[in-house]
N, C-alpha and C positions, 0 to 999 in steps of 0.2 A: 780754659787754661789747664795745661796739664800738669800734675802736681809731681815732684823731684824722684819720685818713686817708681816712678817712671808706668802708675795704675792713670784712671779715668781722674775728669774733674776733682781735686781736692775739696776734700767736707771743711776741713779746719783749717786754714794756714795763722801759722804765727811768722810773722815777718819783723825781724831786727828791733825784738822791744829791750827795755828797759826797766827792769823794778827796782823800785827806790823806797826803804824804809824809813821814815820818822824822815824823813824831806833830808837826808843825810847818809844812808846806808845802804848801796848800791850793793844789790845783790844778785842780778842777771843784768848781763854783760851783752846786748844786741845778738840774744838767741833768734832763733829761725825754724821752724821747722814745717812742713806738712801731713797731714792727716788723709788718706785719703778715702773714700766712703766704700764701706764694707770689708777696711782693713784691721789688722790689728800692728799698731804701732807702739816700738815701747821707746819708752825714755829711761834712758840708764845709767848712774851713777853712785857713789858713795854717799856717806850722811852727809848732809851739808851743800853737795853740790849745787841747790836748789833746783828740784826736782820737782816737789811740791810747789814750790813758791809759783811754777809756771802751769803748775796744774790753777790754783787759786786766780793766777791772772786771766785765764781764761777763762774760768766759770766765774769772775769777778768777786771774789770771797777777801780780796786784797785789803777793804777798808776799813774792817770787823780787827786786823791786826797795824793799824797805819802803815800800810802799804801800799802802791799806787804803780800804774804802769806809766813813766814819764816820758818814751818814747817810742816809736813805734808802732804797728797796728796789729790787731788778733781780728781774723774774716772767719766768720763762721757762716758756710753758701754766701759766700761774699759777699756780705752785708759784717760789716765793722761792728764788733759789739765790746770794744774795749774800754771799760770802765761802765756798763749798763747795769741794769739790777738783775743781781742773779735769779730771782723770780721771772725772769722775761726771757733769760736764755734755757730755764726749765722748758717752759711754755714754748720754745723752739724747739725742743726734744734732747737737746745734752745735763748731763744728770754725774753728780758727782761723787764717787763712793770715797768717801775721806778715812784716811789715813786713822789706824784705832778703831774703825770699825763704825764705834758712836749709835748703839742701837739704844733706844727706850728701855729701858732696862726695867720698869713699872711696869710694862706693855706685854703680854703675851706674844710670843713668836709672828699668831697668825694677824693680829692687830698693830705689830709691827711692820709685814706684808703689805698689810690695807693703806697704812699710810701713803704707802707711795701711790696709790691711787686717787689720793686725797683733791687731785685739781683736774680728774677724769673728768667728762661729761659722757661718755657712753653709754651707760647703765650698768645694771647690777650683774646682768649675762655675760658681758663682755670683760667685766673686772673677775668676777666668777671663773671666769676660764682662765686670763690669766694666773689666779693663783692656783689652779691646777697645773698650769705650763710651769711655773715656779716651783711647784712642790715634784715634779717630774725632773726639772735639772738636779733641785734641793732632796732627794728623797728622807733623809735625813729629816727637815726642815717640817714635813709632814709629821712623822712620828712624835716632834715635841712641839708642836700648835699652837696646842694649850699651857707650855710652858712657861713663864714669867722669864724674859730676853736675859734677863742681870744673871740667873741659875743658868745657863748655857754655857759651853765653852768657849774658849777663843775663834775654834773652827768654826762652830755653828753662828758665832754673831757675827763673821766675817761674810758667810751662806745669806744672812737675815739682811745684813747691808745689800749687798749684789742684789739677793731677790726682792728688796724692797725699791731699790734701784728697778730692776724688770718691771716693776708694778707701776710703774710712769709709762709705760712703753718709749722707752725712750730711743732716738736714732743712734745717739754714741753717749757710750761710758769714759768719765774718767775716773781711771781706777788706777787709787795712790797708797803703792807699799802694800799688795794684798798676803803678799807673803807674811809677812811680820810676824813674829811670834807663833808661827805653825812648826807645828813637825814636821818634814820636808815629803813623808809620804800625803798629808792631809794638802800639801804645797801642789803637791802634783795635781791633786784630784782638783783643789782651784780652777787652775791653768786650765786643764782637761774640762772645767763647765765653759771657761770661756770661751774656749774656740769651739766645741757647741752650742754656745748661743749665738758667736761671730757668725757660723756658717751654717746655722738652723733658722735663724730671728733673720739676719742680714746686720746685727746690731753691729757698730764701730769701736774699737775700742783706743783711747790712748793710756797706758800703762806707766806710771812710774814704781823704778823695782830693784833696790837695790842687788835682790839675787839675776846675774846678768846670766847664768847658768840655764835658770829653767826659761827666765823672760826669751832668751836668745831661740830657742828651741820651738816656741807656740807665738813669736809674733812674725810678721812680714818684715819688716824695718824695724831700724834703732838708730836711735840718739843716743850719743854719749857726751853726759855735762859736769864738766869739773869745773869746781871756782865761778860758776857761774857765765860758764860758757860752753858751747858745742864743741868737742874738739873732735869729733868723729860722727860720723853718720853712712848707712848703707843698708843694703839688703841686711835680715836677719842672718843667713845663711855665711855670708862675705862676711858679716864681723866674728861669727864663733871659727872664721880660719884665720883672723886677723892676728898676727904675732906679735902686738901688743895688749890686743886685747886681749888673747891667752894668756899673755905674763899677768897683766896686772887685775885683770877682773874674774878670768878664768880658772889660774893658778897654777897653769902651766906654760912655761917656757922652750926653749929647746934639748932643754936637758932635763925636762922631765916638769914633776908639779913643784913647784916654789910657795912658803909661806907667806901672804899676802905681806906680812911685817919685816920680811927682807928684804923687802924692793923700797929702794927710796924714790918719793914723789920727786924730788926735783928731776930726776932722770926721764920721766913721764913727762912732765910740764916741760921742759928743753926739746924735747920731742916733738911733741904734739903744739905746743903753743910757740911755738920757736917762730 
């Protein structure tokens, strides 16, 4: 099956699910989308669009918030693993870097690293070399080792997520809001590890990112979800020339860059969900 992206076999397809909060709060709306292996895919939207919420339905993180996918299926190498234990889709190779970063903050930088090696069985050479391939993307991440995770900054516990993530070896990352709270030069140098891992490692990435600016620029495809829906989807390329999308994610129009706080949403949604 060839996946919409018009690359080889898709890795992940989400096909017309459904999340439903507390058996009552429908929060994705028969999203869709595909993944295909060795790409980098982003998903893009505003707060709230649920961006997340389809990151968690995937890696099944849903039940921890009573959440639940009520319709639909998530194929990962097609085999269905909607609603399984997220321990078992680890153990397939998808690995999730959550939103916040969420390092051990007790934990030294390079004990932080180690964890994600934590359900390896290769030995100590092979994990070994890993965190030198980690500290080689992270250069950074070397120089404070031995530093206690919690004393690091934003950037570097954003670094110790992704490189702890690497330390699974895993086939595809999902990685949610890595921008958040950076300085937009530290934003760049993110992006810039990832599509050196994408196209060094072979790793897959799928991305949720509010900032559509830089996402748009280092992934292959994009989604775009408002209200809990796709209302767009294409090459990365096609949507940074899309003329809505320059108005309303981008912040320019035809007559130059507009304030995101002057454009009213119902003008979007009459649009696009019309």
């Amino acid at each position: 099956m060839r996946d919409e992206t018009g690359g080889d076999t898709a890795l992940l397809e989400v096909n017309n699910i459904e999340v439903i909060y507390n058996h009552v709060i429908l929060v994705l709306k028969g999203v869709s989308l595909s993944v295909p292996k060795g790409g980098i895919t982003a998903l893009l939207g505003g707060n709230g669009a649920g961006k997340t919420t389809t990151l968690k339905a995937i890696s099944s993180l849903l039940g921890s918030e009573r959440g639940e996918v009520t319709k639909g299926s998530i194929l990962y190498r097609g085999e269905r693993v909607e609603g399984g234990a997220p321990a078992e889709l680890v153990r397939k190779g998808v690995i999730q870097v959550m939103e916040g970063r969420h390092c051990f903050e007790h934990l030294t930088v390079e004990e932080n690293l180690l964890t994600g090696a934590y359900t390896r069985r290769d030995g100590r050479a092979a994990i070994q070399s890993d965190l030198e391939m980690v500290y080689t993307y992270f250069p950074r991440l070397r120089e404070r080792r031995k530093s206690q995770a919690g004393y690091t900054s934003g950037g570097e516990q954003q670094m110790v997520a992704m490189g702890r993530a690497l330390m699974s070896r895993p086939e595809m990352i999902l990685l949610d809001e890595p921008s958040m709270g950076l300085a937009p030069q530290l934003v760049e140098q993110i992006f810039q590890i990832v599509k050196a891992v994408n196209e060094s490692e072979g790793v897959t990435f799928l991305l949720a990112e509010q900032n559509t600016n830089v996402a748009l620029r280092y992934a292959h495809y994009g989604y775009i979800l408002e209200s809990g829906r796709i209302v767009m989807d294409g090459p990365a390329a096609d949507l940074r020339e899309n003329p809505d999308v320059k108005e309303f994610y981008l912040g320019m129009g035809d007559d130059g860059r507009k304030s995101f706080r002057d454009v009213r949403s119902y003008r979007r949604r009459k649009r696009w969900l019309a």
